[in-house]
Kinemage of the C-alpha trace (Angstrom):
@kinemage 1
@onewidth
@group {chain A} dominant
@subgroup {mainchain}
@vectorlist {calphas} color= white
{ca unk a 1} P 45.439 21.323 30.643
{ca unk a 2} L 45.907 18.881 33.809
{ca unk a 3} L 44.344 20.671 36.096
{ca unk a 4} L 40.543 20.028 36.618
{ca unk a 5} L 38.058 22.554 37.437
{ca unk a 6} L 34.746 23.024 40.092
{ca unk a 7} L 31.911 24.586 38.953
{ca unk a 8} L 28.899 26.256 41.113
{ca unk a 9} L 25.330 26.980 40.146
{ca unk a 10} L 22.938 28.145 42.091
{ca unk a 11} L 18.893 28.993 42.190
{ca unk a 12} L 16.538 30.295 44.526
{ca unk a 13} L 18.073 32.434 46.260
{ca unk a 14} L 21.102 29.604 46.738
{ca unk a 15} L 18.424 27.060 47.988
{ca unk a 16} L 19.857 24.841 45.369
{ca unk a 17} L 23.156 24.566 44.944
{ca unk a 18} L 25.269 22.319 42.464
{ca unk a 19} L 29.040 21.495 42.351
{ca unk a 20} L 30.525 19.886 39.312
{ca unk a 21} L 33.721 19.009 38.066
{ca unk a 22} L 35.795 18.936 34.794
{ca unk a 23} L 39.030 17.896 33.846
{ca unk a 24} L 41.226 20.464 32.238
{ca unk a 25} L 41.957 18.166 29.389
{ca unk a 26} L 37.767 18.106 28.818
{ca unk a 27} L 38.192 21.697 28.446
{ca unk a 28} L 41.424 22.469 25.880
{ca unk a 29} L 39.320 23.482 23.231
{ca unk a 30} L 37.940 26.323 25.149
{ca unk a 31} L 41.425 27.134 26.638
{ca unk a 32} L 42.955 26.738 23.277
{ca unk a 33} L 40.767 29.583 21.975
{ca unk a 34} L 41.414 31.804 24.843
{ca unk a 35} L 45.326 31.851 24.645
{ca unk a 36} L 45.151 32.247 20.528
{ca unk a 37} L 43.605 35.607 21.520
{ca unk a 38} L 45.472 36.601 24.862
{ca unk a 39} L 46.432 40.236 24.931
{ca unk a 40} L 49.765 40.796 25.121
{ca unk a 41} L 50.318 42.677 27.012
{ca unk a 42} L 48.648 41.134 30.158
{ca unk a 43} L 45.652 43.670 31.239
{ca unk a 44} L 44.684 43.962 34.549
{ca unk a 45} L 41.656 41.386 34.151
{ca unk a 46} L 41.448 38.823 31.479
{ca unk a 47} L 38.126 36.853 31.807
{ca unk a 48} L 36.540 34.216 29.804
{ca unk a 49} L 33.756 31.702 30.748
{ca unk a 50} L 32.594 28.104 30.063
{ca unk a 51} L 29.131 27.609 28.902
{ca unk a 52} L 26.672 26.719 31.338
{ca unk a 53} L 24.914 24.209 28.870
{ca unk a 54} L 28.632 23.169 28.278
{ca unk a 55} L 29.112 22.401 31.850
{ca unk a 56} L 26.082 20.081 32.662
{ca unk a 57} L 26.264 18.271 30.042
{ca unk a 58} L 29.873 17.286 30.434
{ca unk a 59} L 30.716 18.390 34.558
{ca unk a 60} L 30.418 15.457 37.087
{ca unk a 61} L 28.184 16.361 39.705
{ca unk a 62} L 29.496 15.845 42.752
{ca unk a 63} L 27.462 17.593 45.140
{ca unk a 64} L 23.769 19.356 45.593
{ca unk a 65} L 22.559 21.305 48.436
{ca unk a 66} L 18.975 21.733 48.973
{ca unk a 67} L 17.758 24.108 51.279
{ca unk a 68} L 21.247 24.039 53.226
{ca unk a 69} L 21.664 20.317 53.597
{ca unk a 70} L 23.582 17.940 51.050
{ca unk a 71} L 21.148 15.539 48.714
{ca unk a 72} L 23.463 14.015 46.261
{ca unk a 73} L 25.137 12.138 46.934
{ca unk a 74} L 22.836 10.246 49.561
{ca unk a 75} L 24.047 10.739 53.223
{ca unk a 76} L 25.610 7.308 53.956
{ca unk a 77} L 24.356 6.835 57.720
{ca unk a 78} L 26.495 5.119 60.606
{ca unk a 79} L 23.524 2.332 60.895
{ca unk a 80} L 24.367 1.538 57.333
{ca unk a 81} L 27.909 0.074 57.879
{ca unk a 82} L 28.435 -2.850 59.432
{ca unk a 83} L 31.515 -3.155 62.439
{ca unk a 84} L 34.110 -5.596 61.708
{ca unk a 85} L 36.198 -7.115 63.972
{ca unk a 86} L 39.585 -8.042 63.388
C-alpha cells in the first residue's frame, strides 16, 4: 500500500480535465476488501474501482485543463521570477 495513485476525470467532451492523486496507504481499506475476495484462481481481468465521491474528497488535485490549456495550478510566468546573480 506504498504506492500512490493518479486519477482522471473528465467533462465536456474532455474540455475539463482533472488529475488527482492518492497515496496507496489512503486507500488500504478499499484494497483490503478487494484481496479478501480475489479469485483464486487469477481470471483473465480482475477489476475494481474507487469511488468518484471517494476520490475528490480525499485526491490532491494537482492539475486541471480547461479547454486544452493548464489552470491549476496558475502558470508561473518568466516575468514573475526575479534573476539573481551570484
Amino acid at each position: 500500500m506504498k504506492v500512490g495513485h493518479l486519477f482522471f476525470d473528465h467533462a465536456d467532451n474532455l474540455r475539463k480535465v482533472n488529475l488527482r492523486y492518492a497515496h496507496g496507504s489512503q486507500l488500504k481499506e478499499f484494497f483490503q476488501k478487494w484481496l479478501e475476495n480475489y479469485p483464486d484462481p487469477y481470471p483473465q481481468r480482475y477489476r475494481k474501482s474507487i469511488p468518484f465521491g471517494w476520490v475528490q474528497k480525499n485526491g490532491t488535485l494537482l492539475m486541471t485543463i480547461t479547454n486544452g490549456e493548464v489552470t491549476f495550478p496558475e502558470a508561473v510566468q518568466s516575468a514573475d521570477f526575479q534573476s539573481t546573480d551570484i
